[in-house]
N, C-alpha and C positions, 0 to 999 in steps of 0.2 A: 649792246652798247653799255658802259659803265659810267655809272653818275655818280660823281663824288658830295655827299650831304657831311656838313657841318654840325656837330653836336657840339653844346660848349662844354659838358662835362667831361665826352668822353673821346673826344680829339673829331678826329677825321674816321667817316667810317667807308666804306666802298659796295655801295650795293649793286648788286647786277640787277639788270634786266633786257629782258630779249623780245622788242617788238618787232617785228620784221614781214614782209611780201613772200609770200612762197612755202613749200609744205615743208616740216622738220626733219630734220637732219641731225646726226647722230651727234655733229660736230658745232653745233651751233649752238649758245645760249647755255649760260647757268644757272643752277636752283637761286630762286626768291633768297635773300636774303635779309634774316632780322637786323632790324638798324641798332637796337641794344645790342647784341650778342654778334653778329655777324653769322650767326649758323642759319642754316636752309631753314625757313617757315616753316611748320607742321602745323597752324592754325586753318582746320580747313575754312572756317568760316570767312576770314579774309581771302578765300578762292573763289568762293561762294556765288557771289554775281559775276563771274568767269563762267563757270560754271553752267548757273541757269542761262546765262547768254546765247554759250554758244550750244546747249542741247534745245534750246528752244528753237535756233535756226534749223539741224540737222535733225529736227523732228520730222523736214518735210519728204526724207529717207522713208519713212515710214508709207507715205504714201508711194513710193520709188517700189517698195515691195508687194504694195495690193496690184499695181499695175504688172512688175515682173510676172507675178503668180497668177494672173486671172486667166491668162488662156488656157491653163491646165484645168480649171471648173468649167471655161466658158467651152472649149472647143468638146469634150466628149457630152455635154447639152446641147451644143449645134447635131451631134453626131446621131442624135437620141431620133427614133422612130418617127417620135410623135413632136419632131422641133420644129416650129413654125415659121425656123428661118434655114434655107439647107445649102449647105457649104459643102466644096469639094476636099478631096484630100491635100491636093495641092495650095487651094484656098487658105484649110484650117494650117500649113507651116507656114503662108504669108500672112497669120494672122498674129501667132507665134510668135512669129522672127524681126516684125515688121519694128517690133520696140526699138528693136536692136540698133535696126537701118538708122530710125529716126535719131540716136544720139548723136553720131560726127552733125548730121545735118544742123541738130538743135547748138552743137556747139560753135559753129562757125557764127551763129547770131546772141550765145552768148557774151561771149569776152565782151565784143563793142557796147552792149546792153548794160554788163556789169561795171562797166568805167566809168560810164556815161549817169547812170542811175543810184549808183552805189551796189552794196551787199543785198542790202536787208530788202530794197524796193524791187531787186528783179527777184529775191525771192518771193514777195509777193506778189509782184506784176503773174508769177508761172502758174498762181490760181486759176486765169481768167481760161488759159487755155487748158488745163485739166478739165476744170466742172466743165467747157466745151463740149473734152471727149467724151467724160463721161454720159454727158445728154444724149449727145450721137451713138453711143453703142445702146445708152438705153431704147432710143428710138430707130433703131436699125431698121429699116424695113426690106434691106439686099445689101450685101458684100463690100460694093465702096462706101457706104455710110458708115459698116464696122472696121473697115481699113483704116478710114480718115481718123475715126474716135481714137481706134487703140495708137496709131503717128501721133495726135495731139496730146495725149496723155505720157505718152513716150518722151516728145518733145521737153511736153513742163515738167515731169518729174525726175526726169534722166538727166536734165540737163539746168532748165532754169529755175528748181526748184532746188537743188542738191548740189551744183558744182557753186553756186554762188556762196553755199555753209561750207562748203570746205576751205572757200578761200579766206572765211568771216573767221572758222574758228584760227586759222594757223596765224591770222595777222592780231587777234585779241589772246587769245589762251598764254600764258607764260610756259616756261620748255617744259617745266616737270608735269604740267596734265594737259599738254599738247597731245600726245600720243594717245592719252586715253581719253581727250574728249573727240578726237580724230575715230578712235573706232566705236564713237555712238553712234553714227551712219552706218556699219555694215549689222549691226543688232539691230538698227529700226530698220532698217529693210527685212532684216529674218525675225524680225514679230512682222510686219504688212503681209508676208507671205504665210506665218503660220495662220490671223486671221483669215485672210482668203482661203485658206484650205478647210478650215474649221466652218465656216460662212457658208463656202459657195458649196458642202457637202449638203447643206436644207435649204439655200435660197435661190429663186432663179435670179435667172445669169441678166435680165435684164434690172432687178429691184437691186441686185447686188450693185450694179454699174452707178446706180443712185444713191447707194449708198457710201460710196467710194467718194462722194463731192465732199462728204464732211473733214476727211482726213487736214486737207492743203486749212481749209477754213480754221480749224482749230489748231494749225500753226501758225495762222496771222496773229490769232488771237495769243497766244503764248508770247510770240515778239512783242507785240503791241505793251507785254504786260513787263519781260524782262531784256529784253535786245535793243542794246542804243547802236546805232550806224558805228562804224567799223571808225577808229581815231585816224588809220594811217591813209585810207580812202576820201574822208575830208582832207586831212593834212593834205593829201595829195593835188585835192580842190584848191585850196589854198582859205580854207574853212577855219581857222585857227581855231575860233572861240567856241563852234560847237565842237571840233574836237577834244581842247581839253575839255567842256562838258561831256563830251562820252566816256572822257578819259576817266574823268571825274565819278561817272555812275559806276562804271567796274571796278574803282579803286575805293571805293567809297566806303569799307572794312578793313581795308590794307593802307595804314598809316604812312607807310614809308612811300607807296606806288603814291600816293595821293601826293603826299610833297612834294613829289619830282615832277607832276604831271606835267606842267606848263613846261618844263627841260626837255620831257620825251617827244611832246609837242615840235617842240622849236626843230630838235634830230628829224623827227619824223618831216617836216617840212623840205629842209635841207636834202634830207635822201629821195624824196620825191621830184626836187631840181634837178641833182643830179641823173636819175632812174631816166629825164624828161632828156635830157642833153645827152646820153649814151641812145635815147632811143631815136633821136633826128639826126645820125650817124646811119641810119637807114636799114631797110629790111632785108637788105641783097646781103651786109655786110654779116647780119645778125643770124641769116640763114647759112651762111657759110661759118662761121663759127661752129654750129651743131655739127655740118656734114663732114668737113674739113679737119679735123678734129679727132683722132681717138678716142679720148675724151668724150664726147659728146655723139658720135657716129655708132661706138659697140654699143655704151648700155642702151640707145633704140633698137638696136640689132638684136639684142639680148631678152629686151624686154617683149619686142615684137615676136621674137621665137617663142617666149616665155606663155603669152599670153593664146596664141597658135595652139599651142600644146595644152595648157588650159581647158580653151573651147570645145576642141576634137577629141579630150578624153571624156566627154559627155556632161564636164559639171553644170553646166544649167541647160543641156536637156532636159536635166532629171526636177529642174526650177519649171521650166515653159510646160513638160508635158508628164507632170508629176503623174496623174490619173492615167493617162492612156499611159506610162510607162510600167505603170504596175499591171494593166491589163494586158497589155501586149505579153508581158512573161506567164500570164494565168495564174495571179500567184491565187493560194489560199485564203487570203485575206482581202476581204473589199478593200476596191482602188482609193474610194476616199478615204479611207480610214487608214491606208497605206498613207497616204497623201497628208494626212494631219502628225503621222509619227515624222513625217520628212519636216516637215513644219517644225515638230517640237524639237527635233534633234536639231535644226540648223540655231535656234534662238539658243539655246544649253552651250552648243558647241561653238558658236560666235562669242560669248561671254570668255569661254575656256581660250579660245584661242589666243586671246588677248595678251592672257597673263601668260601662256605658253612661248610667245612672242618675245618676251622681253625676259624669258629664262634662260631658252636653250638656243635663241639664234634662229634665223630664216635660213641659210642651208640644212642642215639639220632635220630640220619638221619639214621643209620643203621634198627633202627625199623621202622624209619617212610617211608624208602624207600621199605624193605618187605610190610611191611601194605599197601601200595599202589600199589604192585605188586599184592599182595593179592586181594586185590579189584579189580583193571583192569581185571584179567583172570577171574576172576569167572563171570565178567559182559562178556565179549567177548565168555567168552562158553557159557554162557545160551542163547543168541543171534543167538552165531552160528549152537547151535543146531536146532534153529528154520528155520533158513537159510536154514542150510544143510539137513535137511528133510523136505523140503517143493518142491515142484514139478513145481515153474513158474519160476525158473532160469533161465535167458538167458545172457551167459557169455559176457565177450566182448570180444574184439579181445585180442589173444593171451593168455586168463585166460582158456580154455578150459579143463583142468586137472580135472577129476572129483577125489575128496579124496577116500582113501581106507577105506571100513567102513561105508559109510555115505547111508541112505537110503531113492529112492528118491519115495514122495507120490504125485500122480499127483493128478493136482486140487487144491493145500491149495495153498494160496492167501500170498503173504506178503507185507507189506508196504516198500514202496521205502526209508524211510527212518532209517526203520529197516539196511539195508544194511551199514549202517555210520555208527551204534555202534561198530562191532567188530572193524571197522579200526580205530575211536576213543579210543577207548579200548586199541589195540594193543601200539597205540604210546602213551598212560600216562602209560603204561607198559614200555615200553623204556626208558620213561623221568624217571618214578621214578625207574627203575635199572639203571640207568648212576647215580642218587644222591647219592647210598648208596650201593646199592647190589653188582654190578656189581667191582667199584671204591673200598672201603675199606679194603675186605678183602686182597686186594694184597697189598693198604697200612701198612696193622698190620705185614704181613710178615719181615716190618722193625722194627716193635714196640715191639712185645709181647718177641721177643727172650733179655737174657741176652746174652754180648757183648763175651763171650766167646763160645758161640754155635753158634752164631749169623749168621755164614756163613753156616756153617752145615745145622743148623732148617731152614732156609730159600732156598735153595738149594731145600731140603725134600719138603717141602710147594710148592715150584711152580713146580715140577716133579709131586708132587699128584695134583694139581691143574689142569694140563694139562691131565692128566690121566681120572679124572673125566670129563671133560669136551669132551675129546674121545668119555667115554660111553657115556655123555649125548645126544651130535649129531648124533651120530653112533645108538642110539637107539629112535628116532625121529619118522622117519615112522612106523618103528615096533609098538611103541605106538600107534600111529594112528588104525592102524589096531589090536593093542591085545584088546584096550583098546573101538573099536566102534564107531570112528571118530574125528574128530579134536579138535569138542568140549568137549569131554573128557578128551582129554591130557591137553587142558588149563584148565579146573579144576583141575588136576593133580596137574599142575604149582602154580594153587592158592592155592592149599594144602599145596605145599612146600614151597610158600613162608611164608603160616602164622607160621609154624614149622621154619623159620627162627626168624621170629622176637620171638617166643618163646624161643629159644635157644639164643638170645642174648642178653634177659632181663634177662635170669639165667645165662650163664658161660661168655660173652664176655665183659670184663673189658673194661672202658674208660680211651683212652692214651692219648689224646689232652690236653695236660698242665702236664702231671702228668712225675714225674721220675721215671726213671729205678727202684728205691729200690722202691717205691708204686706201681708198677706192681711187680714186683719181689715180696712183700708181698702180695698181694694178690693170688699168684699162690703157697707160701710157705706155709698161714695160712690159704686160705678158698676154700672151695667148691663150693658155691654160691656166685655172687658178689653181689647179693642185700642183703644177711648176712653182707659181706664183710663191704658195705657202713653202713650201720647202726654201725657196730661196729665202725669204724673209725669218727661216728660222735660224739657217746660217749664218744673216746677218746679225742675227741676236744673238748667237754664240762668240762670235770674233766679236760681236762690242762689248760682250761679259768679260770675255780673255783682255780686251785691251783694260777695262775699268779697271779691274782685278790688278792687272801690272802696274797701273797708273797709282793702285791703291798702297798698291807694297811698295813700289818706289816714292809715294809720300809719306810712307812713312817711316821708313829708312832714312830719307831727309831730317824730317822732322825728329828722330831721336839722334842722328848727329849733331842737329843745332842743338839739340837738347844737353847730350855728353859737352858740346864746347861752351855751351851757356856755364857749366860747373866748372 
């Protein structure tokens, strides 16, 4: 929206600002502008309680990570000799997997929770049932009391703990540190997970589960201290006067955001009438829009391939069963301590990936992050099949898990150095799924929908995203053993990943720079995006050709008015 402020010295000036419902868009919204000069703000300080706002909601990502990562400490200490709680194999990928299950569930009682309560209260309402799970897994004393803990924890961190801060930051943050306070959730999920790796290598699995209640608790307390209720979610109450006070606390360093607030207030009221009278036009009408729709029917199609391809190329296998995945291949190197380089590579490489993001484009790193997953598995299984059927292994402590599948021939000899490739292997598998694989596809989930489906399709996207990611860790061992050992399943992985990067040189359009209508056209008029490009490059050649004629026939005009002026 644009609001026009009166200065009397210096006429009329035009400031943008962009408050809006829904995640960012390439196309949407202009940099802050100074109301002296009109150029984009560089004062970071007047961003500043933007900022602290909205990283204090999406701190509870943090805990979203301790919970990802705990079955990879917890499940090989159930697995241990001397565990005083003993699970099957089956058991430990429903223990795994179960996180997974529980997001579509947790999200079907989000949305209504979030409308009803606001942002900031169901992200603190989703404490009560974490420290729950946590209690429950600390006091396990059999299989469904650890089932239920790891569902509740699943529940409030996957979903009422962390979708409620993504919707806080995209409706508070302005465009220009939308995107970058948008990926402070996938860095606090890879520090939750480096902790737990680092943690659950000395603590048992039951003190760790107790200490895991502090995470959610010490983001109440950060809200409490920087995070006022979301302006456009009262607006939308019809709350006027505490929103522009919340308006009032974020702008409360930015001069210009401050004098307009009771103006963005009034818009923001108005677009929530409206939002209210398009949406008692019904859900039959609103449902057919998505599927009915090019537009709205490929990028689910896209995304839902997208995310398939994802899961099945092992990227958070190697998240749920970090430890047994290093043990399974025998690397050289203790499983934990495997397990903590995976930690520290995913926090380094979540940073990286960020600013890699908004350089080179999501196609681009999207292939060249498959392609290199591709290559890592296919190097780590051919290795580890030599490993794993070779008969001079001698484990180290605590790696004693022999894989299901693997066959052992006594006498073949192997070099000591052989033993370094799979766990090399393994972590440029990590590094390049945290560039591309792992990271974009849940970015596009904001990108590819038009704004009128936009909460719907993306809704769909992360319910099947979790779903898949279910089967994929839920069918992990079974692989193992359908498939004839470990090192089969990572060729598997490498298969999948090159059918990624296949799949996204033909249908996954690139959205870094581009607007809603040039996505939106390209889902309207092509099949293939590399048709897609080539036509739109032609269409810029014949509009250069027309400008070009249009240029010399003005000015051909204009110097014969010129010779008959004389």
């Amino acid at each position: 929206m644009n609001v026009i402020l009166k200065d009397k010295s210096s006429g009329e000036k035009e400031v943008f600002l962009d408050i809006r419902s829904g995640p960012p868009s390439p196309s949407y919204g202009s940099p802050k502008r100074d109301v002296a000069t009109g150029a984009p703000s560089t004062d970071f300080s007047a961003k500043l309680p933007e900022v602290l706002a909205c990283c204090s909601a999406l701190s509870f990502h943090f805990a979203l990570g301790l919970v990802l990562a705990y079955s990879a400490v917890l499940i090989p200490q159930l697995e241990a000799p001397d565990s005083d709680l003993k699970i099957t194999k089956d058991q430990a990928s429903l223990v795994a997997s179960v996180v997974a299950l529980s997001v579509p569930v947790g999200s079907l009682a989000t949305a209504p929770i979030m409308e009803a309560l606001g942002r900031l209260r169901t992200v603190q309402l989703a404490t009560l049932p974490y420290i729950l799970g946590c209690a429950l897994i600390a006091l396990a004393n059999g299989f469904p009391m650890l089932l239920a803990g790891r569902f509740l924890t699943g529940v409030a961190a996957g979903t009422f703990g962390t979708n409620p801060a993504i919707v806080y930051t995209t409706e508070v943050a302005r465009p220009e540190l939308r995107g970058s306070l948008i990926s402070v959730g996938p860095f606090m999920v890879s520090l939750g997970t480096f902790v737990t790796y680092v943690v659950g290598a000395y603590m048992p699995w039951r003190t760790l589960s107790w200490a895991f209640t502090a995470a959610p608790v010490a983001t109440v307390l950060l809200m409490l201290l920087w995070t006022p209720e979301s302006p456009l979610w009262l607006a939308s109450k019809g709350r006027k006067d505490q929103a522009v006070r919340s308006m009032h606390f974020l702008a409360r360093r930015d001069p210009a955001k401050l004098a307009s607030a009771e103006v963005d207030v009034d818009k923001l009221v108005r677009g929530a009438e409206e939002r209210r009278a398009a949406q008692r036009s019904g859900v039959v009408a609103y449902l057919a829009t998505l599927f009915s729709q090019r537009t709205g029917l490929r990028p689910l199609l896209i995304i839902a391939v997208l995310f398939a391809l994802q899961q099945f190329a092992g990227i958070y296998v190697t998240l749920f069963f970090a430890v047994s995945f290093f043990k399974d291949v025998r690397s050289a190197l203790d499983a934990n301590t495997a397990s903590m380089l995976v930690g520290t590579i995913r926090v380094a490489c979540s940073i990286q990936a960020t600013f890699m993001m908004r350089r080179f484009g999501r196609r681009p790193l999207l292939m060249l992050s498959a392609a290199l997953c591709c290559a890592s598995m296919a190097v780590s299984g051919y290795f580890a099949r030599i490993i794993t059927t070779s008969g001079d292994w001698q484990p180290l402590p605590g790696n004693e898990t022999t894989p299901a599948g693997d066959v052992v021939e006594l006498g073949a000899e192997v070099p000591a150095w052989m033993r370094w490739v799979p766990v090399v292997a393994i972590l440029v598998y990590v590094y390049s799924g945290m560039l591309g694989l792992l990271t974009i596809p849940w970015t596009m989930t904001a990108e590819l929908f038009a704004p009128r489906v936009r909460s719907l399709g993306q809704g769909m996207s992360v319910a099947l995203a979790n779903v898949f990611m279910f089967g994929a860790v839920q069918s992990y061992k079974d692989l193992v053993t359908l498939l004839g050992g470990v090192w089969a399943v990572h060729w598997f992985y490498a298969a999948v990943s090159l059918a990624a990067v296949l799949f996204t040189y033909l249908f996954v359009p690139e959205t870094h720079r581009r607007t809603l209508a040039e996505i939106e056209e390209y889902f309207d008029t092509s099949l293939l995006y590399p048709a897609y490009q080539r036509r739109r490059r032609r269409q810029q050649r014949d509009e250069l050709v027309v400008n070009r004629a249009d240029d010399v026939h003005s000015n051909g005009v204009n110097g014969n008015e010129a010779l008959l002026g004389k």
